[in-house]
Every structure is written in C-alpha cells, then in structure tokens.
C-alpha positions in Angstrom: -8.9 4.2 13.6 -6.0 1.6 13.8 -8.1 -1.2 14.3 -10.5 -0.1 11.1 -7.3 0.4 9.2 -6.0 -3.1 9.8 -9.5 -4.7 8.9 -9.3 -3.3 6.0 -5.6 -3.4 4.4 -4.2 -6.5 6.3 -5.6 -8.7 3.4 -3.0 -6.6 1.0 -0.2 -7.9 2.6 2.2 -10.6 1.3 4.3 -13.0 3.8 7.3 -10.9 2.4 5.6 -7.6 3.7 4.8 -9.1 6.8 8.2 -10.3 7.9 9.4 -6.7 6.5 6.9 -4.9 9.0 7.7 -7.3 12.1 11.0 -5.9 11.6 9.7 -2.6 13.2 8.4 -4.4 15.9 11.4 -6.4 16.1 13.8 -3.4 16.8 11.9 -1.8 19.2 11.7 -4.6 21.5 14.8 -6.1 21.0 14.1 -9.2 20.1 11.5 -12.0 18.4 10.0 -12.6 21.7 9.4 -9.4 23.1 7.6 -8.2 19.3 5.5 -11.5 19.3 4.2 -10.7 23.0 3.8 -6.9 21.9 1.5 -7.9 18.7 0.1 -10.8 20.5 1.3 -13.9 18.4 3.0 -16.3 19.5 6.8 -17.3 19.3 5.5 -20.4 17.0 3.3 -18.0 14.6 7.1 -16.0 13.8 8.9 -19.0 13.3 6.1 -20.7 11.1 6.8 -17.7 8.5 10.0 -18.7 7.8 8.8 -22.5 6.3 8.2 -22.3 2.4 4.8 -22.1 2.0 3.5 -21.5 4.9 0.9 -18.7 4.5 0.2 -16.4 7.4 -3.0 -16.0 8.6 -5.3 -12.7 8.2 -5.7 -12.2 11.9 -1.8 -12.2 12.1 -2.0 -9.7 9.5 -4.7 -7.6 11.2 -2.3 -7.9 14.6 0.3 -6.5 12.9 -1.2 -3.8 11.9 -3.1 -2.7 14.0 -0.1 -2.8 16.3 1.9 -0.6 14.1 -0.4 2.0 13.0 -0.8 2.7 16.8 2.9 2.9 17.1 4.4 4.6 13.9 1.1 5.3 11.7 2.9 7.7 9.3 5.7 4.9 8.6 3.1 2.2 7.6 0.3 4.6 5.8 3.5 5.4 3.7 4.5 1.3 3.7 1.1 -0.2 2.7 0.6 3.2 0.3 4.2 2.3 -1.7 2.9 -1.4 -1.5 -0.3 -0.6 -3.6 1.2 2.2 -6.0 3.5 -0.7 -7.1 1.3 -3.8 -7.2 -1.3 -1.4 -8.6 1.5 -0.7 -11.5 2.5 -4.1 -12.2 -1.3 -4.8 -12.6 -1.7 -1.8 -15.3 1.2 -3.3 -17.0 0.0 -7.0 -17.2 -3.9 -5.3 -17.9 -1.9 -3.4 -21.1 0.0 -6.0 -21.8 -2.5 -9.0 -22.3 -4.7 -6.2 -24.5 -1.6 -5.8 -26.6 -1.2 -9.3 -27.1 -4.8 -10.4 -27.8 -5.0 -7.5 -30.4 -1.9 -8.6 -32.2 -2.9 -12.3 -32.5 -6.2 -11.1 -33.5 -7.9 -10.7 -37.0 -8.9 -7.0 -37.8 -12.5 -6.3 -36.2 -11.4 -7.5 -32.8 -8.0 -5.9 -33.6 -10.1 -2.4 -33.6 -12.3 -3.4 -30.8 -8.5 -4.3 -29.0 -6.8 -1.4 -29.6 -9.6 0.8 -28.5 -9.8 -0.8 -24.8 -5.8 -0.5 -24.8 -6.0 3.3 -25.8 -9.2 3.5 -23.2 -7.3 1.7 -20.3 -4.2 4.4 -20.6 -6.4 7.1 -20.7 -8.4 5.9 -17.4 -5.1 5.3 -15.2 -2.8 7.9 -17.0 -3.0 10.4 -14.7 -1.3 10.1 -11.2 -2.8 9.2 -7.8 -2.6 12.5 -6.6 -5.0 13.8 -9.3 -7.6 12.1 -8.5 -7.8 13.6 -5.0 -6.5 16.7 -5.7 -9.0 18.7 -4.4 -8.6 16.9 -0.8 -4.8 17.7 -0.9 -5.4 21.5 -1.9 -7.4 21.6 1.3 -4.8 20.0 3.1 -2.4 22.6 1.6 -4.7 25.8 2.5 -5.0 24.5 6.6 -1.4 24.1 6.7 -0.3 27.4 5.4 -2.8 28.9 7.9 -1.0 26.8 10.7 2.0 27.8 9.7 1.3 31.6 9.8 0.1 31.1 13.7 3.3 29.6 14.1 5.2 32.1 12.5 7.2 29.8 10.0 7.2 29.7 6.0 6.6 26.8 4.3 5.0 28.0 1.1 8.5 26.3 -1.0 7.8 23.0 0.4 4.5 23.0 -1.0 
C-alpha cells in the first residue's frame, strides 16, 4: 500500500514539505546520515535541498514516502491530507477570485455569464470534504461502535 501511496501523492509535494517530512526521519535516527541511509538517498541528495533552487527529484519524493507511510502512516495520511485541504483552498480562492475580477472589468452579457460561473463554482465546492464521502465515514462510524461494544468501551460522544 505504501509503495502505491507514494506513486501517487509524492508529485504533491513541495521542497518545503519535503525537508518538513525528512524531519521525521531525521529524529528517529538521530542524525542526517542515518535518515538518508534509512530512505535510501544519499548524504549529497539532503544537502542539495538546502541550495535555492534546487528542485528535488520525484523519486526522492517517492522514497520519502514510501519510507514514512511504512513507519508512521497515520502521521503522513494526516500531513499530505492538511497539505491538499490547504492548497486545494488557496486554489478555490484564486478560481473565485479571477471570476470576480473578469466579471467586474467586463461589459454586461459577460458580466451575467461571470457572475453565474462564480455563483456555480461556490455552490460545487461549498460543502466540506467530509460530505462528499459521507456515506464511507458513516460506515466507518457503524464498525467502530460495534468494535467498541466487543471491547466493552463507550465511544458514542467522540463520534
């Protein structure tokens, strides 16, 4: 699964993300050295991050990963989940925001046309992430109120 996962979602990563993540690795082992040889990049790949535009490469990215979803998978899924929700938001914003400004410069039949994309756009994206798989998450919700009547344990405030 780790290795599917990291195909897929390394490309979302920015250099800033990455050197945020190797920091995981980083503590565990102790030092630069020890997280390179546990990711399998070398020393040189680490240190070529830190020049200014120096982009890293997607099989770095894809090492990364994959390393850390095997090690703390809850941690990253959470990570590269908070990554998209907020890139994903900055994108609505620029999406609404370009609209907004085309239909103000604009004379009144695109000004219509405008203002019913903008109106459109907020009412495709207005509801929140967990809507749209909401019937996955009450599922999830059912299984583990039966797991936690096996074990004996309330949990029906928490969820």
């Amino acid at each position: 699964m780790s290795k599917h996962l990291a195909d897929k979602y390394a490309e979302l990563l920015t250099k800033g993300d990455v050197i945020e993540l190797f920091k995981l690795i980083e503590n565990r082992f102790g030092t630069i050295k020890g997280a390179c040889k546990a990711i399998g990049i070398e020393r040189k790949t680490f240190y070529d991050w830190k020049k200014p535009v120096k982009e890293i490469k997607i099989e770095t990215k894809r090492k990364l990963l994959n390393f850390l979803l095997k090690e703390h998978p809850i941690d990253v899924l959470e990570f590269l989940t908070d990554r998209s929700v907020k890139r994903s938001t900055e994108l609505l914003k620029l999406t609404l925001s370009t609209i907004y400004e085309h239909a103000i410069e604009s004379d009144v039949m695109k000004f219509q046309v405008l203002t019913s994309r903008f109106v459109d756009v907020i009412s495709k994206y207005d509801k929140p992430l967990t809507d749209y798989i909401e019937t996955e998450i009450s599922d999830m919700i059912t299984s583990l109120l039966r797991k936690s009547e096996k074990l004996g344990v309330s949990i029906e405030n928490q969820v």
